[in-house]
C-alpha positions as CSV (number, residue, x, y, z in Angstrom):
1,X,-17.6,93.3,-112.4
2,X,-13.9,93.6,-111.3
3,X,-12.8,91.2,-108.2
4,X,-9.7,91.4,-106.6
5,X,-8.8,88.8,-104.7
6,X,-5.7,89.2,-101.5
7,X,-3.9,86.6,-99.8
8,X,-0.7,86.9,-97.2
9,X,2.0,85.2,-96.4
10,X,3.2,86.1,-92.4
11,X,6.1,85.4,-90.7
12,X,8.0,86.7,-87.7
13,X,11.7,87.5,-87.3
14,X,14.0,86.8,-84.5
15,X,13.0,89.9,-82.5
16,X,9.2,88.5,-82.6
17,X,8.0,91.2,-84.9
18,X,5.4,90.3,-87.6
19,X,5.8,91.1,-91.7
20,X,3.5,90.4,-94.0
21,X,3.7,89.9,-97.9
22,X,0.2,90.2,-99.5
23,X,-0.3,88.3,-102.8
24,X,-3.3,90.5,-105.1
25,X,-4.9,88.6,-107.6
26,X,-6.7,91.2,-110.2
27,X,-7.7,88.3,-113.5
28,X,-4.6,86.4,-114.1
29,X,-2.0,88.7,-112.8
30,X,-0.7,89.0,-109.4
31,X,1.6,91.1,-107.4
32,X,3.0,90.6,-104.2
33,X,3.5,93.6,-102.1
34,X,4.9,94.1,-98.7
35,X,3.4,96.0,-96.1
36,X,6.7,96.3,-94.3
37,X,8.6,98.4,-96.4
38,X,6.3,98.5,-99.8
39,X,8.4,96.7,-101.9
40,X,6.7,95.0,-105.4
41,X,6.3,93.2,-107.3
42,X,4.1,91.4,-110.4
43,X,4.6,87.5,-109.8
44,X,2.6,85.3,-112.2
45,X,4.0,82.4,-110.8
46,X,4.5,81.0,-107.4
47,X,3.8,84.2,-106.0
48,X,3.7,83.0,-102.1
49,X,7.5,81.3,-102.8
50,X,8.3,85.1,-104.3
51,X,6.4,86.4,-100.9
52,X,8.5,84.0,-98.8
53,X,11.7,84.6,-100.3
54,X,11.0,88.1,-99.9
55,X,10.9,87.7,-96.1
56,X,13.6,85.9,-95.5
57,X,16.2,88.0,-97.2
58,X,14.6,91.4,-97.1
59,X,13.5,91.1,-93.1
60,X,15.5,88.1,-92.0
61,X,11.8,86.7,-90.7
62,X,11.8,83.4,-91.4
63,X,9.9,81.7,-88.8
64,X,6.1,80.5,-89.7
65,X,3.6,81.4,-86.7
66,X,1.3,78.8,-88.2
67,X,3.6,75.9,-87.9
68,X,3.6,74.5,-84.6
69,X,6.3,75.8,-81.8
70,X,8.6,72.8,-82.6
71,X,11.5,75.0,-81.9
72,X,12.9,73.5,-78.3
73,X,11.3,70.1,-78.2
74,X,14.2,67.7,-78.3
C-alpha cells in the first residue's frame, strides 16, 4: 500500500499574507512544493530548512505565526 505523508511549513510576510511550503514524503524521497507560486523541488534532506529558505527569499515572508507575538515587547 502506498502512503504519502504532507507536512507545511507557514509563514506570513510583511503585508500579513500567509504562504505555505508543503513537504511530501512518498518512501524516502521528499519534495517541497509551494502553494504560492508552485515552485519545486525534491529535498532529501532538511526539507523544512529548504521550505523556509524558500520563503524568505522567494516571498520575503519571514515571520512564524506560531512563535509568540514577541515583536513590540521591549
Amino acid at each position: 500500500m502506498l502512503e504519502i505523508n504532507t507536512s507545511k511549513v507557514s509563514r506570513w510576510d510583511q503585508h500579513g499574507r500567509e504562504h505555505v511550503v508543503r513537504v511530501l514524503r512518498k518512501g524516502a524521497q521528499r519534495t517541497v512544493r509551494c502553494d504560492t507560486c508552485g515552485w519545486r523541488k525534491g529535498a532529501q534532506f532538511l526539507p523544512w530548512l529548504k521550505a523556509q529558505e524558500h520563503l524568505a527569499e522567494a516571498h520575503q515572508a519571514t515571520v512564524d505565526p506560531t512563535e509568540g507575538a514577541e515583536a513590540g515587547n521591549p
